[in-house]
C-alpha positions in Angstrom: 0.9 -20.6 -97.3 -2.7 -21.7 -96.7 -1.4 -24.7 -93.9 0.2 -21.9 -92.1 -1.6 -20.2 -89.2 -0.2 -16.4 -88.8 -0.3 -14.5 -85.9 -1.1 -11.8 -87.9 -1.6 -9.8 -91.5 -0.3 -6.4 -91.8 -1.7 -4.8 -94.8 0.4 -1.8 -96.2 4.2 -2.0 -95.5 4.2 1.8 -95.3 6.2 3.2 -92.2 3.7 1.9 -89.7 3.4 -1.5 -91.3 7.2 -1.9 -91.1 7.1 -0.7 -87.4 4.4 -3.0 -86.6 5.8 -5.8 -88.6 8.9 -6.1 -87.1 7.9 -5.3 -83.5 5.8 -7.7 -83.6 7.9 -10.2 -84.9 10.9 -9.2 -82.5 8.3 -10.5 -79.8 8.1 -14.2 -81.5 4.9 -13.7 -83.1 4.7 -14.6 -87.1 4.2 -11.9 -89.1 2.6 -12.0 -92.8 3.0 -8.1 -94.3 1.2 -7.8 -97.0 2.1 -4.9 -99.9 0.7 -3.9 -102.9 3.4 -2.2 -104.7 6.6 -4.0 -105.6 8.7 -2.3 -103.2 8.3 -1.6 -99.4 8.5 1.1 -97.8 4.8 3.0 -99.1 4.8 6.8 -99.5 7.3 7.3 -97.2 9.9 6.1 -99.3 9.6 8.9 -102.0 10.3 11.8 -99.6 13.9 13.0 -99.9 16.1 13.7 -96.9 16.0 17.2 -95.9 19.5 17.2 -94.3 21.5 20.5 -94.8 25.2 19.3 -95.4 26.0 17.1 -92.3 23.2 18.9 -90.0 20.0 16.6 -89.7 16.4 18.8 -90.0 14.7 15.7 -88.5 12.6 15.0 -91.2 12.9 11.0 -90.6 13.4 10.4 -94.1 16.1 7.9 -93.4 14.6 5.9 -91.2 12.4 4.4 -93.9 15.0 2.8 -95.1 16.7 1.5 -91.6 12.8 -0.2 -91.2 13.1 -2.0 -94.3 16.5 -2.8 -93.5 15.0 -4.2 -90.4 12.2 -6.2 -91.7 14.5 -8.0 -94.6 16.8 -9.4 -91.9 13.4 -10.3 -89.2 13.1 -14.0 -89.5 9.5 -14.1 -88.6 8.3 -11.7 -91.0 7.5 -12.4 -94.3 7.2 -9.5 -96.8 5.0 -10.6 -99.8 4.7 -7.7 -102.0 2.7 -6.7 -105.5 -0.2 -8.2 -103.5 -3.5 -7.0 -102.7 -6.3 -8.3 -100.4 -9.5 -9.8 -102.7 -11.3 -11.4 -100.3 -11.5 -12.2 -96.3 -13.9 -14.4 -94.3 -14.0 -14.3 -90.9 -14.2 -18.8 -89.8 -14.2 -18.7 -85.8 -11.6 -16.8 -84.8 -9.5 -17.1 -87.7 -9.5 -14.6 -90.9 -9.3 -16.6 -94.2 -7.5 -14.2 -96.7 -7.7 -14.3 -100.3 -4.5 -11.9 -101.7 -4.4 -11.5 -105.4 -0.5 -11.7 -106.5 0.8 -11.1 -109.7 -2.9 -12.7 -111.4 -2.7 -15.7 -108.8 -4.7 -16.3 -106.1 -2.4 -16.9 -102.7 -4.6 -17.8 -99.5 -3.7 -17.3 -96.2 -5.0 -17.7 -92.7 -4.2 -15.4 -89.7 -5.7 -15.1 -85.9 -5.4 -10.8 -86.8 -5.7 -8.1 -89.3 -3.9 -5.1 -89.0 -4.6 -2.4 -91.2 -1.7 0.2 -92.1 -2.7 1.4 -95.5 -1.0 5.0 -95.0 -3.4 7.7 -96.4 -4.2 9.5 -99.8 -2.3 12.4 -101.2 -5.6 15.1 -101.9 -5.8 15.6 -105.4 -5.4 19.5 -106.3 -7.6 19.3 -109.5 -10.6 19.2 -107.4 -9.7 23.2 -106.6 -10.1 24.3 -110.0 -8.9 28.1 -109.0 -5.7 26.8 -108.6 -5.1 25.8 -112.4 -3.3 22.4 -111.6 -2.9 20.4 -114.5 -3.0 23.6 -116.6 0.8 24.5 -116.1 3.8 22.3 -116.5 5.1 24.6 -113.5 2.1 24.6 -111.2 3.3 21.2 -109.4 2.9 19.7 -105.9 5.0 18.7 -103.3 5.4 15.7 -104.0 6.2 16.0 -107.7 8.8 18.7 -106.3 10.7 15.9 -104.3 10.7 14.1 -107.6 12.4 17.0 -109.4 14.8 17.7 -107.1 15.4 13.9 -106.6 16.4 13.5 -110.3 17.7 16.8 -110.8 19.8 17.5 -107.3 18.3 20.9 -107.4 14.9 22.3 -108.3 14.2 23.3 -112.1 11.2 24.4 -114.2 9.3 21.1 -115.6 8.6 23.5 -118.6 11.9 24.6 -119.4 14.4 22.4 -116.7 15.7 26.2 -115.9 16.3 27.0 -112.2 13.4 29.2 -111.0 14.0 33.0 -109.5 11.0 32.9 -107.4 8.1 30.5 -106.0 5.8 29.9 -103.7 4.3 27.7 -101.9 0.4 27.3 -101.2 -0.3 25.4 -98.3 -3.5 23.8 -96.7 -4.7 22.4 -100.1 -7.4 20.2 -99.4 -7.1 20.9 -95.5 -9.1 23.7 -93.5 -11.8 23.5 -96.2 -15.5 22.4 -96.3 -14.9 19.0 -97.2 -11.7 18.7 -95.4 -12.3 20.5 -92.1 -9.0 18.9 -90.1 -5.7 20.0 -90.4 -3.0 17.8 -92.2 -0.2 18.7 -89.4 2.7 17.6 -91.3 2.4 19.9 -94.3 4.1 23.1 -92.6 7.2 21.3 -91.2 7.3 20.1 -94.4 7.3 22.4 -96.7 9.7 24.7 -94.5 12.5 21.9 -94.6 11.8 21.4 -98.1 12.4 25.3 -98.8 15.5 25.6 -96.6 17.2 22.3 -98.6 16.2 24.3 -102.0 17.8 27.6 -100.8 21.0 25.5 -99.3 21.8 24.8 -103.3 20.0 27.3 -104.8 21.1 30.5 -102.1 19.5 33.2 -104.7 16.1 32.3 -105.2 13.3 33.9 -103.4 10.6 31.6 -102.0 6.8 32.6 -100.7 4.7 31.4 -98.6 1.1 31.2 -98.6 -0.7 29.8 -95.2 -3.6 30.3 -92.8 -1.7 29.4 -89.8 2.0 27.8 -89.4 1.8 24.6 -87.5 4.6 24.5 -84.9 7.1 21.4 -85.1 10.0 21.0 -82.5 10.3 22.2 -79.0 12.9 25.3 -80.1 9.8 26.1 -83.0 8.9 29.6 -81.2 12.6 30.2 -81.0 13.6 29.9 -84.6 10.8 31.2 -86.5 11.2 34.8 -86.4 15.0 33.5 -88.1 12.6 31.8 -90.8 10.2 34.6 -91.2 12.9 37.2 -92.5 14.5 33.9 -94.8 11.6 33.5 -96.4 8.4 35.7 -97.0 4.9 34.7 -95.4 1.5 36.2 -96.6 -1.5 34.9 -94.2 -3.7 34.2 -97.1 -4.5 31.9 -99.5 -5.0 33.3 -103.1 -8.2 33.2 -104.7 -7.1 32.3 -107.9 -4.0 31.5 -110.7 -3.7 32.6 -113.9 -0.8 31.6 -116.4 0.9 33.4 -119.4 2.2 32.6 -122.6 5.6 32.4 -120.5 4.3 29.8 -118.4 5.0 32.2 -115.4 2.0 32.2 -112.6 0.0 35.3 -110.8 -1.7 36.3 -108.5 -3.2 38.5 -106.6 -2.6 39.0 -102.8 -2.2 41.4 -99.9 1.4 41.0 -98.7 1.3 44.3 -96.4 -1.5 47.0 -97.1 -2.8 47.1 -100.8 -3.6 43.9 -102.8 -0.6 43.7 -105.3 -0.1 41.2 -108.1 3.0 39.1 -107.7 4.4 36.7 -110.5 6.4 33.5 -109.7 8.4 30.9 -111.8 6.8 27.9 -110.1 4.2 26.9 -107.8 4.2 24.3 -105.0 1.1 22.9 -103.9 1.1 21.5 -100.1 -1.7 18.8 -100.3 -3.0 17.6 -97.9 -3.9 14.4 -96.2 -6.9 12.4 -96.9 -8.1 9.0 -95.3 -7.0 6.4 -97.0 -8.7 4.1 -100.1 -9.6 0.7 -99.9 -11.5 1.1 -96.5 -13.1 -1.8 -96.7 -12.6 -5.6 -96.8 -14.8 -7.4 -98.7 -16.8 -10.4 -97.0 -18.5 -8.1 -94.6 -15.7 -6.3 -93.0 -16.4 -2.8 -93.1 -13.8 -0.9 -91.1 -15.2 2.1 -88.4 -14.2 5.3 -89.2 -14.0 8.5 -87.3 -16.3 11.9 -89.1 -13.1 13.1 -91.1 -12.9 9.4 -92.8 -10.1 7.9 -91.2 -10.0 4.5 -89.4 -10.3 3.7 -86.0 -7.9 2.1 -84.2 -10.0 -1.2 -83.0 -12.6 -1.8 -86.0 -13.8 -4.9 -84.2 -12.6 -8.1 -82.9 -9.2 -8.5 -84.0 -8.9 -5.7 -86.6 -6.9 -3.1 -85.9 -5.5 0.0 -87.8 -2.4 1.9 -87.3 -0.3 5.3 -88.4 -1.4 7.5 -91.6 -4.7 5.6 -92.0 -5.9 7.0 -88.7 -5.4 10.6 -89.3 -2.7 12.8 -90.6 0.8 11.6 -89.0 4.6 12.6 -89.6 6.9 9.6 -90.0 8.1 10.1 -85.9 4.2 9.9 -85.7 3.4 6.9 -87.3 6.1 5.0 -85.3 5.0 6.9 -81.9 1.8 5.5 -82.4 3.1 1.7 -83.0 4.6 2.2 -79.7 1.6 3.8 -77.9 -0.8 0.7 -79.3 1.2 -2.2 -79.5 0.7 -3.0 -76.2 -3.1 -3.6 -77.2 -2.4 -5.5 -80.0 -0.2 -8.1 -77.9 -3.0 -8.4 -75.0 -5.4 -9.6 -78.1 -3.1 -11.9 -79.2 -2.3 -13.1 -75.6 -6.5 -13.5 -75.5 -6.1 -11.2 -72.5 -8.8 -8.6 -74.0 -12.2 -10.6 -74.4 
C-alpha cells in the first residue's frame, strides 16, 4: 500500500463515504475508504426499515445496504475497515497517511482527503431532568430500533412486556443553548418509527412531545391532520421525569387547558444531531468548521468533507449532497481549481 499513489482517502464509510466512494471510483479514479468499525455502512446501517407491509415510508433504510452492495463489487475501491487515521503529513501535494489497523501501522499516500465521518448521536445524560440512565424504560431512539430489531415488536427493557402507552420527546439536544440548530431528521423519524410500532402493535397509544413538527415530503401538509388524530401531540417539552417503584414514567404537562399528570410505560428520547468527533487530523490539519461545530465542505487544499459531518442530514440528504459536490471534488482532481 505505501508504493501506491491514491486518487483519494475517504474517511468514514458511512452513507456518504459509500456514495462518494463509489462515484468516484465509477469515474476511474482509485478510491482508498477508510473505516473504523469492522463493518461498513456507519450509523446508517442500524436504522430499521420503516416499511408498512409492502408500502415503502421512504425512510432510505435500504439503500444502505444497495451502497455497500455497490462498493464490494467497485473494482477501484478498496474498503479497509477496523482502521483509523493516526497520523497525516501533508509532502507537496501528496497526504502521507498513517492508519492504525488492528495494532499495525498501514501507510498510505493519496493526492486527497475526503472527510465523511457522519456525526454524533447527542448524549441525553447531559439533560439530567430527563432521568436517562435512571430507568431501564426511559430509552432513546436508537436503542428503540434495537428493541424492535431483536424483538420484531417493541417491549419494555425492564420487563420485555409490550407497553400500553409512550411517548416520545423530541428535540433532545436540539433547539437548546448549546445546541441552537435544528437536527431535521428527528420528526420524520420518529413519526415513521411510531406508525411501524402501531402497524404490529394497533392498540397502544403513543405521545408526542415537540416544539415544532418539521415537515418531510411534498404531500406533508396533506397528511398530517390524518397523523394528528393517530397519534396525540402536546407543543411542549416536559420539565422533568420522575419514576416509580413500577418503573412507569410521569410527567407533568398541559395537553389542552390545565396542566395534568400523565403516566407512560416507556419513553423515547429523539436525540439529536451533533458534529462529529475526531475533527481533526493530527500533523497540523485542523479541519474549518461552521459556529454549530460542523465541518466545512472545503477545509483547505484538497480536503474536503461531505454528508452528516457537515450538519444534520437524512440518508436521501447525505447522497443529495454527494451529488451537489462531486462535481468540485473532480475539478480538484482534474487540477482545474488552483
Amino acid at each position: 500500500m505505501e508504493a501506491k499513489v491514491w486518487d483519494v482517502l475517504v474517511i468514514g464509510a458511512g452513507i456518504s463515504g459509500l456514495e462518494v466512494a463509489n462515484r468516484l471510483g465509477n469515474l476511474g479514479y482509485d478510491i482508498l475508504l477508510v473505516e473504523k468499525n469492522p463493518t461498513l455502512g456507519g450509523q446508517a446501517k442500524l436504522y430499521n426499515c420503516k416499511a408498512i407491509g409492502d408500502a415503502c415510508t421512504k425512510c432510505n433504510a435500504c439503500l444502505v445496504n444497495d451502497k455497500i452492495r455497490e462498493i464490494l463489487s467497485n473494482k477501484k475501491v478498496v474498503p479497509l475497515v477496523s482502521s483509523f487515521i493516526q497520523d497525516a503529513q501533508k509532502d507537496g501535494g501528496l497526504f502521507k497517511i498513517t492508519l492504525k489497523k488492528d495494532g499495525d501501522e498501514v501507510y498510505a499516500t493519496s493526492r486527497s482527503l475526503i472527510f465523511c465521518g457522519g456525526f454524533k448521536n447527542y448524549n441525553p445524560l447531559q439533560k439530567k431532568t430527563l432521568a436517562y440512565g435512571k430507568s431501564p424504560n426511559i430509552i432513546t431512539a436508537l436503542e428503540a430500533e434495537s428493541i424492535i430489531r431483536k424483538n420484531f415488536k417493541l417491549v419494555r427493557p425492564s420487563d420485555n412486556l409490550e407497553p400500553d402507552k409512550i411517548c416520545f420527546i423530541q428535540c433532545v439536544g436540539s433547539r437548546d443553548k448549546e445546541h441552537p440548530y435544528c437536527s431535521q431528521v428527528c420528526c420524520a423519524y420518529a413519526i415513521r418509527m411510531a406508525k411501524l410500532i402501531k402497524s404490529f402493535q394497533e392498540n397502544m397509544h403513543i405521545t408526542f412531545f415537540y416544539m415544532d413538527i418539521q415537515t418531510f415530503g411534498r404531500d406533508f401538509q396533506k397528511i398530517f391532520p390524518e397523523i394528528q388524530r393517530e397519534f396525540q401531540f402536546i407543543r411542549q417539552i416536559p420539565g422533568e421525569l420522575f419514576i416509580d417503584p413500577d418503573e412507569k414514567i410521569y410527567l407533568y404537562a398541559k395537553p389542552s387547558t390545565k396542566i395534568e399528570e400523565m403516566v407512560f410505560d416507556l419513553v423515547i428520547l429523539s436525540t439529536g444531531i451533533s458534529p462529529p468527533e475526531g475533527l481533526s487530523l493530527v500533523g497540523g490539519f485542523e479541519l474549518s468548521r461552521d459556529k454549530d461545530g460542523f465541518l466545512n465542505f472545503k477545509s483547505q487544499e484538497g480536503i474536503f468533507a461531505l454528508g452528516g459531518a457537515t450538519g444534520p442530514k437524512s440518508i436521501s440528504d447525505c447522497i443529495l449532497d454527494v451529488d451537489s459536490k462531486i462535481h468540485e471534488i473532480v475539478a480538484y482532481l482534474e487540477g482545474r481549481n488552483g
